[in-house]
C-alpha positions, 0 to 999 in steps of 0.5 A, a space after each residue: 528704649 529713647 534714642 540719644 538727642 542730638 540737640 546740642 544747646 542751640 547757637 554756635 561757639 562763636 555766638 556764645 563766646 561773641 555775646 561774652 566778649 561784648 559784655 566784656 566790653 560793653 559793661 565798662 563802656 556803659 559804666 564810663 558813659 554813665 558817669 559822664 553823663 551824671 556828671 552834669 552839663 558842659 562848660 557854657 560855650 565848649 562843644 560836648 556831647 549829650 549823655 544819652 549819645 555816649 551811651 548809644 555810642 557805648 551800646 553801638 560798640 559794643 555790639 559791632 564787637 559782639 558781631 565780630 568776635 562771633 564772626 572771627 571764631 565762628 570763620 576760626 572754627 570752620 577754617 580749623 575742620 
């Protein structure tokens, strides 16, 4: 007779729900910064900012999101036991 596994998956509600509400936001993100960036070069003489810059931008905040939203569920989760 096997004993009942208690593997549960791997990574925290928190962890899972974070990486889902990063692509939430991120994905749009990236789209947007695509678009700016094929749009072509700035106006002579005006202040721009590089295509690949908005699209690190996109990615640094998608991933602050990311961690946040983990933390504050993972913090919601173990506030609420």
């Amino acid at each position: 007779m096997e004993e009942a596994s208690t593997y549960r998956g791997g990574g925290t509600t928190g962890g899972k729900l974070g990486c889902a509400f990063a692509a939430i936001v991120g994905l749009p993100l990236f789209g947007l910064a695509f678009i700016y960036a094929s749009m072509g070069q700035c106006a002579p003489g005006a202040d721009c900012i590089a295509g690949w810059k908005m699209i690190a931008v996109a990615g640094l905040l998608a991933g602050v999101f990311g961690v946040a939203a983990r933390a504050a569920i993972n913090a919601f989760i173990r506030f609420r036991h």
